[in-house]
SEFI-705713 format. One record per residue: z, x, y of N, C-alpha, C in turn; residue number from 1. Coordinates in Angstrom, 3 decimals. Layout:
BEGIN
        nzz        nxx        nyy       cazz       caxx       cayy        czz        cxx        cyy   num
          Z          X          Y          Z          X          Y          Z          X          Y   NUM
...
***
This chain:
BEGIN
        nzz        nxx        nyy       cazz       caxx       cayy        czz        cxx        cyy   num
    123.403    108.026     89.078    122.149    107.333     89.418    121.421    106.974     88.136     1
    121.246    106.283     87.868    120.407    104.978     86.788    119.205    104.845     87.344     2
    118.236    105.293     86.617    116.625    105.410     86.783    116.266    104.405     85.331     3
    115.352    103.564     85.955    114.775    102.351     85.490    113.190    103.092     84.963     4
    112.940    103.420     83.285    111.407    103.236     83.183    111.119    103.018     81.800     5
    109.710    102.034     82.050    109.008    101.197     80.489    107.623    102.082     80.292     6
    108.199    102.553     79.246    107.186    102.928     78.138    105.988    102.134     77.453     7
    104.630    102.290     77.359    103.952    101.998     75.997    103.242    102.972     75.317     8
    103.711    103.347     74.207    102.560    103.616     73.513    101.698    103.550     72.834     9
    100.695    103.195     73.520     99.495    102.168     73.051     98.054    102.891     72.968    10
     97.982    103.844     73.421     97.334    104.347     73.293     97.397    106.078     73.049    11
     95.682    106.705     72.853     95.779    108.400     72.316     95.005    109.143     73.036    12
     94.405    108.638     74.447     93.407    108.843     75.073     94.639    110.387     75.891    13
     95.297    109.967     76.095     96.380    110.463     76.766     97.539    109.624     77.527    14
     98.298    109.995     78.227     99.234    109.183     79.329     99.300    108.762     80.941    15
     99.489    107.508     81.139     99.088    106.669     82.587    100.283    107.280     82.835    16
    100.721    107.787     84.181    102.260    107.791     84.606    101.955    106.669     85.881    17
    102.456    105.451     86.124    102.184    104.757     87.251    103.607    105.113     88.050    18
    103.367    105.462     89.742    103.855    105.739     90.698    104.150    104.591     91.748    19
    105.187    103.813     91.717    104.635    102.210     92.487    104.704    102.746     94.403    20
    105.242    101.541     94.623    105.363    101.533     96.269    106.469    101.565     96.496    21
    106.694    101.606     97.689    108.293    101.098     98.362    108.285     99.399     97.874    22
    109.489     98.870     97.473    109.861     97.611     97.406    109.613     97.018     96.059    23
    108.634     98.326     95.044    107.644     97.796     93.975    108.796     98.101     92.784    24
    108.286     97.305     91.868    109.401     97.175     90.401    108.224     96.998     89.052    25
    108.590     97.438     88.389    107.900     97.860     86.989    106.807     96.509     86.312    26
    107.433     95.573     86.451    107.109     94.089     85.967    105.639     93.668     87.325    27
    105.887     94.339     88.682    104.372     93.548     89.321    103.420     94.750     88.708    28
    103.446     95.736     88.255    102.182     96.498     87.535    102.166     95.851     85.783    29
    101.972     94.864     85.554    101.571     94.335     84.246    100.099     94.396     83.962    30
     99.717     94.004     84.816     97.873     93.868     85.237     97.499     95.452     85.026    31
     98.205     96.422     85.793     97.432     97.580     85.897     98.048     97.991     84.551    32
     99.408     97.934     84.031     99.450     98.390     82.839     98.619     98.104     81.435    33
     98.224     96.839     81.452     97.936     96.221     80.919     95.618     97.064     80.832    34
     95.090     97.353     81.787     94.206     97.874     82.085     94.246     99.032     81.272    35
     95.128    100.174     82.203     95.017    100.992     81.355     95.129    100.745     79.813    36
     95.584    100.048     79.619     95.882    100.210     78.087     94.650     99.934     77.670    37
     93.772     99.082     78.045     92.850     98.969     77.260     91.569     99.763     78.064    38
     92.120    100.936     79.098     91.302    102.300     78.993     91.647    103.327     77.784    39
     92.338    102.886     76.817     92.534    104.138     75.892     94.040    104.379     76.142    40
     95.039    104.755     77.351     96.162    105.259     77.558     97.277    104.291     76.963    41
     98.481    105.862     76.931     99.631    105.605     76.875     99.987    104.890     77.882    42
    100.841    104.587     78.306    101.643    104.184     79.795    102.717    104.451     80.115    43
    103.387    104.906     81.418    105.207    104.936     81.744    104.837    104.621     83.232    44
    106.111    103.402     83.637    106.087    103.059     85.237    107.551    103.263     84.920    45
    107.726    103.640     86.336    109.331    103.668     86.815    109.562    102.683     88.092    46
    110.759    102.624     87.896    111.394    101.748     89.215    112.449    102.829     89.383    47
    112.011    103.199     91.387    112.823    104.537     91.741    113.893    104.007     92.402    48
    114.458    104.992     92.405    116.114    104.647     92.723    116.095    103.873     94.315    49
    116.808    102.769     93.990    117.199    101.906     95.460    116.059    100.849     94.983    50
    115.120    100.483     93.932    115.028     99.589     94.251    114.384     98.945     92.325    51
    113.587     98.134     92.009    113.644     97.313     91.347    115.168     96.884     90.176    52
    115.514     97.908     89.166    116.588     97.428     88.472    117.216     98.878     88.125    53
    116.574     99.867     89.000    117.293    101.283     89.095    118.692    101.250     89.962    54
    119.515    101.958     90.018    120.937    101.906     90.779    120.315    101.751     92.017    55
    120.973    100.677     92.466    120.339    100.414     94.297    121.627    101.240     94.992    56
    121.355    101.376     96.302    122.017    102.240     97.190    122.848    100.915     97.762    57
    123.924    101.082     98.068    124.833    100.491     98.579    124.914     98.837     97.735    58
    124.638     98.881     96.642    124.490     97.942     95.557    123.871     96.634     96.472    59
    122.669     97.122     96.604    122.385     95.393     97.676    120.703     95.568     97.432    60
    120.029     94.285     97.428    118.826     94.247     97.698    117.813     94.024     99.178    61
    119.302     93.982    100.351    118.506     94.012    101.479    118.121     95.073    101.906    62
    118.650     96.105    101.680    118.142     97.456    102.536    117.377     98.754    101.737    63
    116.431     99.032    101.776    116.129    100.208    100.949    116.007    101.373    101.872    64
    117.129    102.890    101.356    117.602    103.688    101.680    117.398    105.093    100.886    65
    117.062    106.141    101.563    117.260    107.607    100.878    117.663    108.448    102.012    66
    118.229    109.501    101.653    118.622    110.610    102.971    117.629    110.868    102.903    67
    116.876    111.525    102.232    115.611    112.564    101.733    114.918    112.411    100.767    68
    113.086    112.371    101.183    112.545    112.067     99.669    112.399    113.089     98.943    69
    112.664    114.218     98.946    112.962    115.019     97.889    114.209    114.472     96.784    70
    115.018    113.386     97.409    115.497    112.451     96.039    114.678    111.744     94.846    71
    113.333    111.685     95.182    112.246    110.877     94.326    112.041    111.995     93.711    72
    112.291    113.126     93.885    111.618    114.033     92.440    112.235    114.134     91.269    73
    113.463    114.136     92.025    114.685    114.179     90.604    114.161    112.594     89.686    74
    113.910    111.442     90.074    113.174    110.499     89.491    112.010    110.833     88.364    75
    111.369    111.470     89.157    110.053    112.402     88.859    110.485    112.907     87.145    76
    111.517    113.490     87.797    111.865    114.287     86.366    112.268    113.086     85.143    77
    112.748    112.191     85.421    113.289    111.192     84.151    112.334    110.486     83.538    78
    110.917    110.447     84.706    109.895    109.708     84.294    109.100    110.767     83.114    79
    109.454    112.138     83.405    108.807    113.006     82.320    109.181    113.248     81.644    80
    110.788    113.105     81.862    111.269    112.936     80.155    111.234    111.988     79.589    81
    110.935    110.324     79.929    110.906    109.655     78.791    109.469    109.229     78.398    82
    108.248    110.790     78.656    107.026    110.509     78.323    106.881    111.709     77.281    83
    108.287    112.416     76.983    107.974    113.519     76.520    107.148    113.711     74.786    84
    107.234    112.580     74.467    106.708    112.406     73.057    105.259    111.695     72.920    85
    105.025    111.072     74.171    103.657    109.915     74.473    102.702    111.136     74.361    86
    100.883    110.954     73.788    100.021    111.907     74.380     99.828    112.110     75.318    87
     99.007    113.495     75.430     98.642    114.500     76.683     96.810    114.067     76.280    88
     96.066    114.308     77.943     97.246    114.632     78.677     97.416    113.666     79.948    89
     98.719    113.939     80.691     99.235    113.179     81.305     98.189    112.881     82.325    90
     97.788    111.639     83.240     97.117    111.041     84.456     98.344    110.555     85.296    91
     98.100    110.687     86.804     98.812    110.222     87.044     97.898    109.224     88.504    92
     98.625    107.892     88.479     98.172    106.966     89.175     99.449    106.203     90.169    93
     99.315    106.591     91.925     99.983    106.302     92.058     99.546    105.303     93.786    94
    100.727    104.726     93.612    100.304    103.382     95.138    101.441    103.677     96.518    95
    100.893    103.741     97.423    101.366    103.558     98.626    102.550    105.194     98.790    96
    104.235    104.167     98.589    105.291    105.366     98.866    104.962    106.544     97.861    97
    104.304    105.758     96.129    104.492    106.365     95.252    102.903    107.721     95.061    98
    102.381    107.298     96.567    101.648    108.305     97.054    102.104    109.613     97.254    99
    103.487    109.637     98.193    103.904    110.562     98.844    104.954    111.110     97.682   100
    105.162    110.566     96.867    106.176    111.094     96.227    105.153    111.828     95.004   101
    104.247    111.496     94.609    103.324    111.732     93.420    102.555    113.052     94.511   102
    102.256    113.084     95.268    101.493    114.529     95.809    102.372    115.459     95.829   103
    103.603    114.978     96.798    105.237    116.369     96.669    104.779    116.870     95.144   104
    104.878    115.992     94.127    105.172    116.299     92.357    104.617    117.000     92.056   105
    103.024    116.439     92.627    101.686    117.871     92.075    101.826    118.888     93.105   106
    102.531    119.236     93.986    102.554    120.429     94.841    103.644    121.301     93.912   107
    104.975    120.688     93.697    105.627    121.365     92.479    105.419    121.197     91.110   108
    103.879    121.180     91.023    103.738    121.324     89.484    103.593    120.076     88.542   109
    103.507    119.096     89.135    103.782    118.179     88.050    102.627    118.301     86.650   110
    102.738    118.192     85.927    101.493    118.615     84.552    100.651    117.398     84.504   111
     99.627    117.036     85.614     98.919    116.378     85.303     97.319    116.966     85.505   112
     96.370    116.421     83.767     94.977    116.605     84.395     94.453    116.177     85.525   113
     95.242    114.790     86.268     94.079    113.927     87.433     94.868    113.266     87.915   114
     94.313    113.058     89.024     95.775    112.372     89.861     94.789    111.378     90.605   115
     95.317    109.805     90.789     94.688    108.533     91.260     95.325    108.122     92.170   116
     95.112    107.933     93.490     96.213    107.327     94.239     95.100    106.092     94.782   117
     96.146    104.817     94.877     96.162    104.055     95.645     96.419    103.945     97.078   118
     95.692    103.985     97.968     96.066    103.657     99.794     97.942    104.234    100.001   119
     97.714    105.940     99.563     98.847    106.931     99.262     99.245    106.481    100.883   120
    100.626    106.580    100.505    101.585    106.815    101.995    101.168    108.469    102.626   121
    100.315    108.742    103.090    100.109    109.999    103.939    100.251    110.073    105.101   122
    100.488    108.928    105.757    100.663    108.756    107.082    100.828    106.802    107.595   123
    101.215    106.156    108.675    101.589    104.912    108.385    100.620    104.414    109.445   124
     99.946    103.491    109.294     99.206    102.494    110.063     99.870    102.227    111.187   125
     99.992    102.633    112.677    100.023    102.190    113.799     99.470    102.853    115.388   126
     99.895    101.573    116.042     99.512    102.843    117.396    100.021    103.975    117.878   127
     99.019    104.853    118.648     99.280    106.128    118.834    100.070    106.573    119.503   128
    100.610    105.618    120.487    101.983    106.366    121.268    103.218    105.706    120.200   129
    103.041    104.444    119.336    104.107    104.268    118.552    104.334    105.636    117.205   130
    103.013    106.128    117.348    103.151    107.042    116.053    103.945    108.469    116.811   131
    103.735    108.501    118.110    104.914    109.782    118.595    105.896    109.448    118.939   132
    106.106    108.259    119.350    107.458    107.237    119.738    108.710    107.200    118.499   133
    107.592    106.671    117.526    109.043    106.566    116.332    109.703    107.584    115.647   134
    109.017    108.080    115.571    109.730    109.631    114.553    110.745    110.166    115.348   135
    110.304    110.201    116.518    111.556    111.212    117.412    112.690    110.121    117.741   136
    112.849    108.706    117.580    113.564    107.891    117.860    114.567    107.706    116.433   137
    113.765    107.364    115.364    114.686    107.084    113.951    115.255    108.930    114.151   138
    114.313    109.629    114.166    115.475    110.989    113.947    116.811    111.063    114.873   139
    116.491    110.701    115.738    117.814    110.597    117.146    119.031    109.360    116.363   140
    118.483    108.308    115.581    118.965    107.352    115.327    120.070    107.810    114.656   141
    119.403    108.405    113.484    119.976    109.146    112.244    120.934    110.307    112.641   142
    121.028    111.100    113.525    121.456    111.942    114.183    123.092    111.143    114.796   143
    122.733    110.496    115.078    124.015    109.581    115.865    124.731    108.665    114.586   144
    124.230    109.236    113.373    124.921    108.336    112.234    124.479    107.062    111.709   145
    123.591    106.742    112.553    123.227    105.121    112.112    121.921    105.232    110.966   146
    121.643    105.955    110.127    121.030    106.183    109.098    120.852    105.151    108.064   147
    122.205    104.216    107.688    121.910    103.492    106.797    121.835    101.930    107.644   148
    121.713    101.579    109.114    120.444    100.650    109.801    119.742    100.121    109.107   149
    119.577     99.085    108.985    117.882     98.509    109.581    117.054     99.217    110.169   150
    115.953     99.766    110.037    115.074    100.221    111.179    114.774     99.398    112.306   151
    114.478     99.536    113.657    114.278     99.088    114.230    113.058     97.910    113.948   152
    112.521     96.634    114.060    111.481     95.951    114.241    111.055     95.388    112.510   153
    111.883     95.932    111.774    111.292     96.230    110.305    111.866     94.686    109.181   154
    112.715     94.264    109.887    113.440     92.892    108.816    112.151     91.848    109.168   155
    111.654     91.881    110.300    110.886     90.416    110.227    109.277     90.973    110.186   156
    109.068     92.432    109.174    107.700     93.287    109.056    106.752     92.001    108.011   157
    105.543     91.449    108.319    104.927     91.113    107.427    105.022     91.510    105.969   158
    105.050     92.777    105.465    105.012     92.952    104.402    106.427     92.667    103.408   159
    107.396     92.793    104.612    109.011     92.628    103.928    109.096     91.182    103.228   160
    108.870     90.169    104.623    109.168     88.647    104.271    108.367     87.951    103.427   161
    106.952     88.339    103.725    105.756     87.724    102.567    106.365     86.009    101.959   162
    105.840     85.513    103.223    106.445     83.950    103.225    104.983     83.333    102.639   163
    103.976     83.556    103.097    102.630     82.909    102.748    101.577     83.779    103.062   164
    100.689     83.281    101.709     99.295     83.945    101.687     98.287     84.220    103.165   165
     98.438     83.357    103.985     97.687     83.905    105.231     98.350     84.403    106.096   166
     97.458     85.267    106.127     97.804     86.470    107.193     98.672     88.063    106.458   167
     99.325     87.749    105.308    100.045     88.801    104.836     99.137     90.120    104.417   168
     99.661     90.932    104.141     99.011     92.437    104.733     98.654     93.272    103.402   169
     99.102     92.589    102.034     98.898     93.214    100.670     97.646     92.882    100.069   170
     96.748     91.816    100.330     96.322     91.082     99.442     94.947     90.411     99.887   171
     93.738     90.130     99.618     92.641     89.025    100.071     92.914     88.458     99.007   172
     93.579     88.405     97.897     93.598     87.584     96.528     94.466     86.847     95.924   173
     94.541     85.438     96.635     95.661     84.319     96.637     96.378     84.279     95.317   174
     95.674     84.475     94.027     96.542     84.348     92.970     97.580     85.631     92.580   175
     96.641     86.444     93.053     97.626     87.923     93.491     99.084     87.593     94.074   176
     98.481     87.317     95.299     99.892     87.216     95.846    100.608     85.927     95.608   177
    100.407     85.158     94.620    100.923     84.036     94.190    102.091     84.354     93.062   178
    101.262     85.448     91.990    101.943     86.130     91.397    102.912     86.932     91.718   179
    102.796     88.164     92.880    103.523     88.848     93.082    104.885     87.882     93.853   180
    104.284     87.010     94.700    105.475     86.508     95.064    106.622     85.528     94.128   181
    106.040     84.962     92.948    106.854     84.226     92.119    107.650     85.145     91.268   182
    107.409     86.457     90.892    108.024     87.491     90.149    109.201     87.618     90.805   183
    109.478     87.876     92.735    110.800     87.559     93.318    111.772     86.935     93.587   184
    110.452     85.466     93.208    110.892     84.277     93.402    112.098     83.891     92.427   185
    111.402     84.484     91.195    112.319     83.975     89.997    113.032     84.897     89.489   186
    112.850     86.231     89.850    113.593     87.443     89.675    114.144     88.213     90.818   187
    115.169     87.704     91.690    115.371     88.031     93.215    116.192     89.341     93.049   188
    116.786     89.896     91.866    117.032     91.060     91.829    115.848     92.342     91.580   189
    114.591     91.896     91.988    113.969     92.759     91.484    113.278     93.006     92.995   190
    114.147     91.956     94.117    113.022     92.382     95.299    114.182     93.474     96.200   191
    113.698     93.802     97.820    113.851     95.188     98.138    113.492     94.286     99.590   192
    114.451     94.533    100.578    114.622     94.055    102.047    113.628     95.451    102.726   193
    114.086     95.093    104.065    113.415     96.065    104.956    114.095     97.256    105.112   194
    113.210     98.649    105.007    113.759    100.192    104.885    114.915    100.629    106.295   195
    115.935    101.310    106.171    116.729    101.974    107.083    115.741    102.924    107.369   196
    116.987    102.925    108.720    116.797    103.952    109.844    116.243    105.427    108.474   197
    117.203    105.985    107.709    117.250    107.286    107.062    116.033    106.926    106.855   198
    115.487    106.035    105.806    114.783    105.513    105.049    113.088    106.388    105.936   199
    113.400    105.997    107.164    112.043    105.888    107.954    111.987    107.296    108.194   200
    112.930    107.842    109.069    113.010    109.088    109.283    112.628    110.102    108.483   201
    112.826    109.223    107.059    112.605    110.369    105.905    111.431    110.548    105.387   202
    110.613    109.206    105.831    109.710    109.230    105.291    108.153    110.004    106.361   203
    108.391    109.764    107.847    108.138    110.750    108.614    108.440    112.072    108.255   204
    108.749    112.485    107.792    109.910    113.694    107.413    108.812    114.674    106.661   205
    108.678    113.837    105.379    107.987    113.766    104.304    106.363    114.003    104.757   206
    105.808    112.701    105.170    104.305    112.981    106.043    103.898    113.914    106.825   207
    104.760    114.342    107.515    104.543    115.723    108.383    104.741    116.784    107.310   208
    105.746    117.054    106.422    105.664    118.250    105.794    104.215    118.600    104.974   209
    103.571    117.161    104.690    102.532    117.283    103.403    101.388    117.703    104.222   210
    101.410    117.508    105.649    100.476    117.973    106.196    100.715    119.772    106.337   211
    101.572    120.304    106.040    102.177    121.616    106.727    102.202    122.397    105.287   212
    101.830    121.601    104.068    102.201    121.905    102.289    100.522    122.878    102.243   213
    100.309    124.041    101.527     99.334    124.192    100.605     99.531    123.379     99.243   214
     97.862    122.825     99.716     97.776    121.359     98.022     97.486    121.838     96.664   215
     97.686    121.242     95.842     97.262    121.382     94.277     95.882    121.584     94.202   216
     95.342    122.136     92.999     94.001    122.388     93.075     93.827    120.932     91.726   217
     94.517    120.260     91.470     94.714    119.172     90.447     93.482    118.144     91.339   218
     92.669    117.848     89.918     91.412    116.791     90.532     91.912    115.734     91.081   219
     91.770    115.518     92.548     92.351    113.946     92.692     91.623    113.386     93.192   220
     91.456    111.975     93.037     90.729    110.967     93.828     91.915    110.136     94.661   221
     91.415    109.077     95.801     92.362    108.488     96.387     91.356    107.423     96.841   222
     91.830    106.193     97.203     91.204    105.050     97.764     92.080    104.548     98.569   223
     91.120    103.723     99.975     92.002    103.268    100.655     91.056    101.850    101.051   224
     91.788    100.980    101.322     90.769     99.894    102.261     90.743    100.102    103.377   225
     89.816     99.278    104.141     89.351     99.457    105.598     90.532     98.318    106.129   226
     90.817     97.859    105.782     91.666     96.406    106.214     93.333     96.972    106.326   227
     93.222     98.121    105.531     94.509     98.432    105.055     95.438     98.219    106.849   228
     96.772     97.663    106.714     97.326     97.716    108.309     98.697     98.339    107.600   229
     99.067     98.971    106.495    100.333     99.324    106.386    100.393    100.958    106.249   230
     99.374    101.484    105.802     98.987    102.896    105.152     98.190    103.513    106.233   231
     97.607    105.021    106.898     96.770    105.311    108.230     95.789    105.713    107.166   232
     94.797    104.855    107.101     93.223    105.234    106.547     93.209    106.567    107.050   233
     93.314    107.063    108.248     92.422    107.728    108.874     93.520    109.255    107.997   234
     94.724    108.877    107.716     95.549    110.028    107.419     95.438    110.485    105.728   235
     94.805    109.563    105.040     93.951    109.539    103.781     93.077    110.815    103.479   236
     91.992    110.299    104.929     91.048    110.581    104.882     91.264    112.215    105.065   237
     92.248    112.509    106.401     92.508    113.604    106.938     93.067    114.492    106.103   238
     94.061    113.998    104.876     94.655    114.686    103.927     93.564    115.297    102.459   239
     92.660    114.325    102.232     91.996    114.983    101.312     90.848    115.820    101.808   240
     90.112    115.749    103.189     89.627    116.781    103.722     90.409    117.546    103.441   241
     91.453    118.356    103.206     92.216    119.774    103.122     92.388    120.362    101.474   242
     91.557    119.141    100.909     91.719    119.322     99.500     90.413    120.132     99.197   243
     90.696    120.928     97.939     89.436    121.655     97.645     88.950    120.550     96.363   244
     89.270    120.098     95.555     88.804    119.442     94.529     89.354    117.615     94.502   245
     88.511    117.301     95.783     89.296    115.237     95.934     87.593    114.790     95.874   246
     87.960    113.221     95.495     86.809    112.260     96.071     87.616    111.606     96.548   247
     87.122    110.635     97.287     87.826    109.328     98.271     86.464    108.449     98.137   248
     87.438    107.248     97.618     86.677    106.012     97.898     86.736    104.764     98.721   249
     86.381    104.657     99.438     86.495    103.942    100.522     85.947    102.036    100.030   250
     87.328    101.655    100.555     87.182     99.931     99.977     86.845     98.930    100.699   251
     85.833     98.615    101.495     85.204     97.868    102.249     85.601     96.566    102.599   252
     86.796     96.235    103.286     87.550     95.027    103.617     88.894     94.710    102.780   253
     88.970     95.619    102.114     90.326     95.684    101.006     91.351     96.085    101.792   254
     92.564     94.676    101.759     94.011     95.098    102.242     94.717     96.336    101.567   255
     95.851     96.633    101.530     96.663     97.516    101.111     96.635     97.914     99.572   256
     97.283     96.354     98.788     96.826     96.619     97.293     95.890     96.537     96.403   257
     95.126     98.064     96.662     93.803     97.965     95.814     93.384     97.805     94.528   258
     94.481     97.820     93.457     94.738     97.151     92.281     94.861     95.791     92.098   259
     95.575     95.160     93.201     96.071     93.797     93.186     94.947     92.451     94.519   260
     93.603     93.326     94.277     92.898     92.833     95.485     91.916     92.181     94.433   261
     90.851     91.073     95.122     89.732     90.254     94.695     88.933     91.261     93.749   262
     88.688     90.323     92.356     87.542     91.209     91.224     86.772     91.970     92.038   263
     85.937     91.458     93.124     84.770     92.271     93.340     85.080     92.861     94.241   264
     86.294     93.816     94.951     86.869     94.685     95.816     87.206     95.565     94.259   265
     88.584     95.107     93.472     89.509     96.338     92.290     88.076     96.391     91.539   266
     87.210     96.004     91.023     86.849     96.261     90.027     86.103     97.494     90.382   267
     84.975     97.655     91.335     84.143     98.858     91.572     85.325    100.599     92.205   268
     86.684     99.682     91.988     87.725    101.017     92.532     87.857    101.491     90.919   269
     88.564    100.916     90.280     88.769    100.807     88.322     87.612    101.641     88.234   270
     86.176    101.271     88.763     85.224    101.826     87.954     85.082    103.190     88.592   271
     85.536    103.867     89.629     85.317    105.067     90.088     86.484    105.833     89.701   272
     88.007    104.930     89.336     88.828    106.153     88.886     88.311    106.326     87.391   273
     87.582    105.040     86.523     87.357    105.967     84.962     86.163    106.714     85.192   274
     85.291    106.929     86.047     84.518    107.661     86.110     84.646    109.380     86.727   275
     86.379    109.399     87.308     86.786    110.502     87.949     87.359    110.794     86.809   276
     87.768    110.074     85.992     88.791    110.983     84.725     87.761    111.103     83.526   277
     87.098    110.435     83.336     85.695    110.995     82.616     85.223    112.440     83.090   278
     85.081    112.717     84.118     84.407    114.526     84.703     85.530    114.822     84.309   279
     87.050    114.466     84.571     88.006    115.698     84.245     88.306    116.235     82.729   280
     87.928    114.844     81.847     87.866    115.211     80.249     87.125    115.879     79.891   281
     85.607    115.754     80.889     84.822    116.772     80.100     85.599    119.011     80.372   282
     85.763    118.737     81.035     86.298    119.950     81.203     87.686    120.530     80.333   283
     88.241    119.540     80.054     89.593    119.814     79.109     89.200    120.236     77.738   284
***
């Protein structure tokens, strides 16, 4: 397995570790890399296995696949070794899947002062008999072997096809998604089809355990939008209630990507995570 990650060291403030999404590749965080850097930080993003230019699973860009996300830690680990020389100390900032995989990390330890999540995968945006419906269905799926599937309903998902700016589920910010979509456009090895059966199962899998995990006492903040339709606000919300040391900021009409959303939605989010890692410096 071939793990994909870009370094800068550009800064002495300490180190950004960016955590992307499902489907996400190193090159659409330029903007946020590019930010931090001129917050003071180092930087390292990875592209996790199965998808931007890391070893894809079944060498293809339509399907993104894991048995188990306890495969993203072993990731985890390559991303800390090739920060092992960048300053401390480490931040870590992470979006959507790279929610769920960045909380597992700080439950086993990961060495970070502060942890930032973006509209974290803690639970998935839908209805309530679909939210007891699916889990017990992809597990039955997976059970009968059909693991590396399509998920059911998931090839023609708004967020997969992202044909045009209205109506799509990432974004209120047309040049945003103008950008993000020409990066596939012109780099089609860097995009990521709709998740398998395993894929889903696992990631249910995952959400239920973090609810069942004692959490890190690591300062974290998390933001979500109200608009969000891919991520469960409400499972955000429900997860850092259990935290002894979180803020949550709540994004008032902001789709999914709260980095990649209108100046006057990202900018007052930017300004509450340097103001959360400001309290944590003073204490270091």
């Amino acid at each position: 397995m071939r793990i994909r990650v870009a370094t800068w060291s550009a800064g002495t403030r300490g180190t950004a570790l960016i955590f992307p999404g499902r489907t996400e590749y190193i090159e659409k965080y330029a903007q946020v890399i590019a930010h931090l850097i001129g917050m003071g930080f180092s930087v390292a993003c990875i592209d996790w296995r199965g998808q931007g230019l890391s070893t894809r699973i079944n060498d293809t860009t339509a399907l993104g696949h894991v048995k188990h996300f306890s495969e993203f830690q072993h990731d985890v680990s390559a991303i800390l070794g090739a920060v092992a020389d960048l300053p401390r100390p480490l931040h870590l900032f992470a979006h959507s899947m790279g929610g769920a995989i960045g909380l597992r990390a700080l439950i086993e330890g990961l060495p970070v002062a502060s942890a930032n999540f973006s509209a974290p995968m803690w639970g998935l945006h839908m209805p309530v008999a679909q939210r007891f419906i699916a889990p017990y269905l992809l597990r039955t799926l997976r059970t009968l072997g059909r693991g590396q599937d399509f998920a059911p309903g998931t090839k023609t998902a708004p967020h997969v096809t992202l044909r045009k700016f209205e109506g799509n589920p990432l974004t209120t910010d047309r040049q945003q998604f103008e950008r993000i979509t020409m990066l596939t456009r012109e780099l089609p090895q860097l995009a990521l089809g709709a998740p398998s059966v395993g894929w889903l199962a696992a990631a249910f899998d995952e959400m239920d355990s973090l609810f069942d995990t004692d959490l890190p006492q690591v300062p974290i903040l998390a933001g979500c939008g109200t608009n969000d339709s891919i991520v469960s606000y409400s499972a955000v919300v429900s997860q850092l209630e259990r935290m002894n040391n979180a803020v949550f900021v709540k994004v008032q009409d902001a789709q999914h990507e709260l980095w990649m959303e209108r100046p006057e939605l990202r900018d007052p989010f930017w300004t509450s995570i340097s103001r959360h890692i400001a309290t944590v410096e003073e204490t270091l």
